[in-house]
C-alpha positions, 0 to 999 in steps of 0.5 A: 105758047105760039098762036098759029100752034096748028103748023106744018109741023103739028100732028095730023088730025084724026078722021072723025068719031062716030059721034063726033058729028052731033051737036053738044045738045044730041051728046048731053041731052036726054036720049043722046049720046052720054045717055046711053053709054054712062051707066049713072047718066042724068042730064045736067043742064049746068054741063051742056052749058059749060060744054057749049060755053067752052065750044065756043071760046074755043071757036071764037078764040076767046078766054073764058072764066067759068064757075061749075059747081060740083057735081056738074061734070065739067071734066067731060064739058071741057073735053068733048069740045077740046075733042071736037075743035081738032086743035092742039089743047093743054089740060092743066090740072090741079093735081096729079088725082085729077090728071089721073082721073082724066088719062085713065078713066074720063078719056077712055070713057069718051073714047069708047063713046065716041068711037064706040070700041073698048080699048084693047090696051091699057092706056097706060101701056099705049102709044099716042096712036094705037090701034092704027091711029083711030082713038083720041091722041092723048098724053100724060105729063108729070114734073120731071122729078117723077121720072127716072134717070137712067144715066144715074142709076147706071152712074150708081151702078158703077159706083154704088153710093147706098146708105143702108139695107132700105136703100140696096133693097130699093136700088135692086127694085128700081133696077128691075124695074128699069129694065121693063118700064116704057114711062119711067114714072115711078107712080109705077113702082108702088112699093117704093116709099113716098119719102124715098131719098134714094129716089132722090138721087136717081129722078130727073130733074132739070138741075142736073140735066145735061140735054143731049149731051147726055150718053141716055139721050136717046133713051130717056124718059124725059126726050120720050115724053117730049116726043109723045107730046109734039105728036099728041092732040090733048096734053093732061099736065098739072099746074106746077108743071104747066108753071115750071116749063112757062118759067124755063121758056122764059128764062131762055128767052125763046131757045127752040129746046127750052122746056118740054111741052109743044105750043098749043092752041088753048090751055083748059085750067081745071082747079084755076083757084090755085094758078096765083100762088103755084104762078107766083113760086115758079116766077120766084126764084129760092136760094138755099144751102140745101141747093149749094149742098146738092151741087156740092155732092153731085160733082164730087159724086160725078168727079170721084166717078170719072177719077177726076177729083183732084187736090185743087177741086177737093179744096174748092169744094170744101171751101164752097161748103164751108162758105154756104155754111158761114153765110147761110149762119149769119142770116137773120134769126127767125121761125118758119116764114118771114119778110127780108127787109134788113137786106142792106143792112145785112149786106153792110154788116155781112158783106164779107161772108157774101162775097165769100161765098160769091167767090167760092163759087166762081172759084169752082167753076173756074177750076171745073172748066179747067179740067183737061179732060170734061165728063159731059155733066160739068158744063151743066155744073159750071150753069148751075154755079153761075145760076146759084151767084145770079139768084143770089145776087138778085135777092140780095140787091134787086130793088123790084118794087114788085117782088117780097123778099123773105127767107123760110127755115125748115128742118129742127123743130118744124110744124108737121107740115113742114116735115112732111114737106121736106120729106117728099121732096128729098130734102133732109136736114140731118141734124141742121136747118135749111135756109131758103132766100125766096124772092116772090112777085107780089102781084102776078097778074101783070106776068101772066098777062105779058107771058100767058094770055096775050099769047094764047087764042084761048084760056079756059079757067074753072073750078067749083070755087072761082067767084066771090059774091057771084062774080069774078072781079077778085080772080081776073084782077089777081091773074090779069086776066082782061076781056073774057068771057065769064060764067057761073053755072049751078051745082048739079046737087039740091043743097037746100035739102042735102046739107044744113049749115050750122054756126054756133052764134055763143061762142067766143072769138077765135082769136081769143083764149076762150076759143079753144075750150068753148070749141072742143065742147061744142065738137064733142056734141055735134059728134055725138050727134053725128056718131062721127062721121066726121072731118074736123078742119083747122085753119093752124096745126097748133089749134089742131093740135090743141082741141085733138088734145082736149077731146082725147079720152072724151070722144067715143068714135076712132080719130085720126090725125094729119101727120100721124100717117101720110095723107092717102093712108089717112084717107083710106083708114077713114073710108074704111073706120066706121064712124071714124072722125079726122082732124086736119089742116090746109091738104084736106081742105081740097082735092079730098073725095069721100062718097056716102055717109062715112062723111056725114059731117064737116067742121071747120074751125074759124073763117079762113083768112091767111095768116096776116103776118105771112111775108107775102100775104102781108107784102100784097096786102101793103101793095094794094093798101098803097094803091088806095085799094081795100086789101081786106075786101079786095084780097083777103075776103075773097081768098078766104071766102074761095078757101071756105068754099073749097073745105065745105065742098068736101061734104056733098059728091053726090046727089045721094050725099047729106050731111052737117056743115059746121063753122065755129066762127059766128063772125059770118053772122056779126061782121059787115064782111060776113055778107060776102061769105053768105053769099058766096056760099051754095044755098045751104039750109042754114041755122044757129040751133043745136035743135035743128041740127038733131032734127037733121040726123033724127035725134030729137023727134 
């Protein structure tokens, strides 16, 4: 992220729009601009200062923290000024609906404001400058995995590898598709599976990658999206993206080829409460005998393709798997995610099987860089082994007082969550667990501020939940972001009479037994009072799982479950099931938009503190506790308390939304800390009587 981004090299910059001469006031105001081209337009004050907070970071070269709560339309109060500052800008986003909403429905709607023409081909279709290079210079960029690689789908052309009818079905699908696409991304294929392994074995990713060495070259997907981007004024990716390509720069130490999105002037964080953990996976490094498997199976796959699989790589490749196997065994016993603090004894008593696989490795790259004729993958093989022994080595030895180290098993007898993870990301155990050796930074903020904000002009975060208590000391501390300018603008929305919030002040705690029995009754009621219409959110799916079982028979309205069918099938059955009531966990807490009175009504089960025994949780907790911090109100309150905000903003998307917000944990009544959770919270209508609550819904007169 260079600052003098606006070189010699960068694009030209486009004649000005129509309206792109008036001030932020004449394009917001009543009577201006957005008046008269948006068909729902009202005038909210919150946006044009958003806009004009935004503007001028972005004149003044400054960082900038903004809170708009929802409703106030920040997606427009951040484009217009990047539109209007001629500069090179990365919007980073918090997923991929959000980049979506932005490419094919924000842009074009400024587009057409501004310049004040539809646009005659769908963007999806477009190049950066159609229509003689008048519009917005707009892209959109998504993890490589999203993509196709051609190079391996005419690799399995030649030597088909397809396990199954489904497979060959999907195949001739992508096939087709293939040679029609000008993206390459496979959201254009929407009959292909989410799950899909074959799609697995034919994406992009950079582990496999070779560069230009690669006969596709010139045709892939990947280069043309690089292109596109160096030639584009406003690049839309998402946080994981924006992270991975930050972590390859990084690790190439500054090579000109090094990952794939161009220096910018400015980077707009949309979501910016995610940037912790999503910065901290991919300044992570994770070893796994999945990862050892896949290099494993791509150069026998690649060998056996060129006729190149001798006696002497067949047995370093059964030798490299039967070490990954014995290794991975001897690791410490444990379920889901915990910490990794018998390293040196591990070592001391396991050393042998380390070594083992250590040479293992070094054994088949020395036998591929033998080979007297070299397909032009094997150079990235032989990277990638070299890689797997470095990382190995750093988690396994690295004495980094910042860094946790923890081991995560997935695969038999996993939570939903946990299958479903592996599913989308093509991991499939077949029987066996796979073993993860993560290695995590504790604090992230002293990374980002060397790597990212010291080299940017301007950093825009925003959110509808960044501030705790009204101000914004708990995300610039975890992030390290110094000297910006800060602001919290109100929600477009009347909460006061829009929502009412609930807390039940006679049930038990929800660490004890007695919870469960206590809340599922008191869910049934409020039901009944609702007639559904209902999210029903929980901080674990053994609670979940617990009160959907408690309540099935005893409810009189459909309910559905997380994990039962994917999350967009889910939410589309909601939508259309009147009265339909969904239990859910962590991936409906956000990023969740239901309209209308079909969602008239979210529950949540408990304050959302993270599991405290949750390896790196509980390493940040230690490390802030050692520097006579106060982890609990320093880290975990405020999490929670952005966590909560985030759950109850599922509730109220409109001006003409109402509806019951229920927490079950009167502790936001009895506990000192419960303070900070009031105050952080819009300003509800608020109660602890069940009376009120059927007043709100017109049961009891």
């Amino acid at each position: 992220m260079a600052r003098n981004s606006q070189s010699a090299s960068s694009p030209p910059r486009l004649a000005a729009p129509a309206g792109k001469d008036a001030s932020l006031y004449q394009f917001f105001a009543p009577g201006g601009v957005l008046s008269r081209t948006h068909p729902a337009y009202e005038f909210r004050r919150g946006q044009l200062q958003m806009a004009q907070a935004v503007e001028q970071a972005l004149e003044e070269k400054r960082h900038l923290i903004v809170e708009a709560g929802t409703g106030t339309g920040k997606t427009l109060a951040y484009l217009l000024p990047v539109i209007r500052s001629g500069k090179r800008v990365i919007i980073s986003t918090g997923t991929k609906n959000l980049q979506e909403q932005l490419f094919y429905k924000d842009v074009p709607f400024l587009e057409q404001a501004l310049y004040g023409r539809e646009q005659q081909v769908p963007r999806s279709a477009r190049n950066d400058k159609a229509s003689g290079g008048v519009g917005l210079s707009v892209c959109y960029m998504k993890g490589r995995n999203n993509y196709l690689c051609r190079k391996k789908l005419y690799d399995l052309t030649d030597q088909p590898v397809l396990s199954g009818l489904e497979e060959i079905e999907q195949y001739r699908a992508i096939a087709a598709w293939e040679k029609t696409t000008s993206t390459g991304d496979r959201a254009e294929l929407a009959e292909l599976p989410e799950a899909s392994l074959l799609w697995h074995k034919l994406d992009a990713r950079a582990d496999a990658c070779i560069g230009q060495k690669c006969s596709q070259w010139d045709r892939c997907f990947i280069t043309e999206m690089r292109r596109r981007a160096m030639e584009t004024d406003i690049i839309i990716v998402n946080h994981h993206l924006f992270f991975a390509d930050l972590s390859i720069k990084l690790q190439a130490d500054g090579a000109p080829d090094a990952g794939i999105l161009p220096d910018a002037a400015a980077v707009i964080f949309d979501e910016a409460h995610e940037l912790e953990d999503v910065a901290g996976s991919y300044f992570g490094i994770s070893v796994s005998n999945l990862r050892v498997e896949e290099l494993a199976r791509d150069i026998e796959n690649s060998l056996q393709h060129n006729r190149l699989l001798s006696v002497a790589l067949s047995g370093a490749l059964g030798s490299l798997r039967e070490r990954s196997q014995l290794f991975f065994s001897v690791l410490p016993p444990g379920e889901g995610r915990f910490a990794f603090e018998t390293r040196r004894e591990f070592l001391e008593e396991n050393g042998d099987e380390f070594l083992g696989l250590n040479q293992a490795l070094t054994r088949l790259a020395g036998e591929l860089e033998g080979l007297p004729q070299k397909p032009e993958e094997v150079s990235s093989f032989v990277r990638r082994a070299q890689e797997i022994q470095v990382q190995l080595a750093f988690v396994l030895e690295s004495e980094d007082r910042n860094t946790v180290f923890w081991i995560e098993r997935r695969g038999k007898g996993l939570s939903p969550r946990r299958h479903r993870d592996t599913e989308k990301t093509g991991e499939k155990s077949q029987g066996r667990q796979n073993v993860f050796l993560q290695a995590t930074p504790i604090d992230v903020g002293p990374i980002l501020r060397e790597c990212l904000w010291s080299k940017l002009d301007c950093a825009v975060l925003t959110s509808a939940t960044l501030a705790v208590g009204g101000g914004f000391e708990y995300i610039r501390q975890r992030l390290g972001l110094e000297h910006a300018r800060e602001a919290v603008l109100p929600s477009h929305f009347d909460y006061e009479s829009q929502a009412l919030l609930y807390v039940p002040p006679d049930l038990p705690d929800p660490r004890t037994p007695q919870f469960a029995a206590k809340a599922a009754d008191r869910i049934r009621e409020l039901l009944e009072i609702t007639r559904g219409r209902a999210f029903v959110l929980f901080t674990s799916y053994a609670q979940m799982n617990e009160i959907h079982q408690r309540l099935l028979g005893e409810v009189e309205f459909p309910v559905l479950r997380q994990g039962d069918a994917p999350k967009s099938a889910l939410l589309e059955e909601f939508r259309l099931t009147p009265n339909a009531v969904l239990f859910a966990t962590s991936s409906f807490w956000q990023g969740v938009d239901v309209q209308g009175e079909q969602l008239s009504c979210v529950i949540i089960d408990r304050l959302p503190f993270a599991v405290p025994s949750d390896p790196v949780v509980a390493a940040r907790v230690k490390a802030i506790d050692a520097e006579g911090g106060n982890a609990f109100f320093q880290y975990q309150v405020p999490a929670a308390v952005i966590t909560l905000k985030q759950g109850f903003g599922r509730l109220i998307r409109s001006l003409h939304d109402r509806g019951l917000l229920v927490l079950l944990d009167n502790r936001i009544l009895k506990k000192q800390y419960g303070r900070v959770f009031v105050e952080s919270l819009p300003n509800y209508k608020k109660t602890t009587e069940m009376r009120v609550v059927e007043e709100f819904f017109g049961v009891r007169e």
